[in-house]
N, C-alpha and C positions, 0 to 999 in steps of 0.2 A: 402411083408407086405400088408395086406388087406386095400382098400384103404374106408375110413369113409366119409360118410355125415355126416358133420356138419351145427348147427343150431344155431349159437349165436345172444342172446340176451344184445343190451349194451344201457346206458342208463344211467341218473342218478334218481334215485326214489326219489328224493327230491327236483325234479325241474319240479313238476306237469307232462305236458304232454311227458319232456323229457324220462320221465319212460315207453310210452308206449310201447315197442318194449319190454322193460320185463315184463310186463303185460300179454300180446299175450303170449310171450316163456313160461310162468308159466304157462299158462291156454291150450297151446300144448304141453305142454312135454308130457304128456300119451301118444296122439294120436301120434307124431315124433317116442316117444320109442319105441312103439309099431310096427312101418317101419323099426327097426334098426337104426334110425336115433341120433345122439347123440346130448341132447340140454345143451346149455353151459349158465346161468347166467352172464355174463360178467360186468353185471356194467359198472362202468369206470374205475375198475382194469385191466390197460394195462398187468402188469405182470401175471396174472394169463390167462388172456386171449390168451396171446401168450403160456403161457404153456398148453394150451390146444390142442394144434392143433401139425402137422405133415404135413412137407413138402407137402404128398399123399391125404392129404386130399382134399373133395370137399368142400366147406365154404360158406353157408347163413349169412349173416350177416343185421340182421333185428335192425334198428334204426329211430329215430325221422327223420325227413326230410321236411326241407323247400320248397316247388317251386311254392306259392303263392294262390297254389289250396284249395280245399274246404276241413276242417281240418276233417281226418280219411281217405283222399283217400290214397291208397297205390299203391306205385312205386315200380318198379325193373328196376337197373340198373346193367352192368357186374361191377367184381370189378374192373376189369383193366383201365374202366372209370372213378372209382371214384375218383383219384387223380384231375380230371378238376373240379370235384363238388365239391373241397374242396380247389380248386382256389376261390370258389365263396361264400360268406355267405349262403350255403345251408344245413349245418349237424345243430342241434340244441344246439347242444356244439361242445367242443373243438372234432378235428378229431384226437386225440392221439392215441387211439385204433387200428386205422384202419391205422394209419402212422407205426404205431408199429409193425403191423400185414403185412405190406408191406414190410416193412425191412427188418426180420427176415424169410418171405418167397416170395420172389421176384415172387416165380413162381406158389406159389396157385392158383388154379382156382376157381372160386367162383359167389356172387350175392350179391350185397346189396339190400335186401330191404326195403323202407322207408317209411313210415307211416307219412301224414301231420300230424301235431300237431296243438293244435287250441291257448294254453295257458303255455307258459315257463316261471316260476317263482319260486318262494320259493313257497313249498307247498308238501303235501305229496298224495296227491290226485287226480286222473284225473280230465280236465276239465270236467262238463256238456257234452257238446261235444261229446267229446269220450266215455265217457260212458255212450252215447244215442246208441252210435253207434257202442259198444264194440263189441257184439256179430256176426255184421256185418264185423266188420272188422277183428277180428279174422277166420271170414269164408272165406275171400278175400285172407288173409296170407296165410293159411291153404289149399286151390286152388292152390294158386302160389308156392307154396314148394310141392306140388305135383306133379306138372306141370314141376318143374325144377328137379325133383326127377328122372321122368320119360325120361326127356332129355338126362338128363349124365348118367343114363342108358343102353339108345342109343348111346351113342358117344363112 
């Protein structure tokens, strides 16, 4: 079985800046699709999330992320790390998703990346913020999933 780049977007779109990492996945899916790349909507539906994916898959998983820096920087971490990062108050909600996405494939290989956020609240809207610096920061994603495209390429 062919093994897929995947590109999931999780996120709650109702908790302002927790949405940004689906923000980005909407506004690259063309460009992803267009690589063969499959981009996934995730939300915080853990079950559909996991029903996306396949043992064989390689898995981006692009979310809000805390680590105190200046909101709109963007991080990449392996996901095999992110269990320490989610020892710590550093995901923007709850890490159900990515607990979920652990369990059901212990041996995914993959990338989280994380996007600081500037404003988590009720709200349907990015911060200011970020949507000074959308365009940027979607160039930064879009770099870094290139960059990791071309890796495991390699490997």
């Amino acid at each position: 079985m062919k093994k897929r780049f995947v590109v999931m977007g999780i996120g709650n779109p109702i908790m302002r800046d927790d949405g940004i990492a689906l923000s980005v996945a909407r506004h690259l899916k063309p460009k992803m699709e267009n690589r063969d790349m499959e981009v996934v909507i995730g939300e915080t539906d853990v079950s559909y999330c996991v029903d996306s994916l396949k043992e064989q898959d390689f898995l981006v998983v692009m979310d809000a992320m805390y680590t105190g820096e200046e909101p709109g920087r963007v991080h990449r971490i392996p996901l095999r790390e992110a269990a320490a990062c989610r020892r710590r108050p550093f995901f923007a909600h709850d890490a159900s998703v990515l607990d979920a996405i652990a369990a059901e494939f212990p041996d995914i290989r993959g990338v989280i990346i994380g996007i600081e956020p500037a404003v988590v609240g009720i709200g349907f809207e990015l911060s200011n913020s970020l949507k000074i610096k959308f365009e940027r920061i979607c160039g930064d994603v879009e770099r870094m999933i290139n960059e990791i495209a071309e890796e495991e390429k390699d490997a």
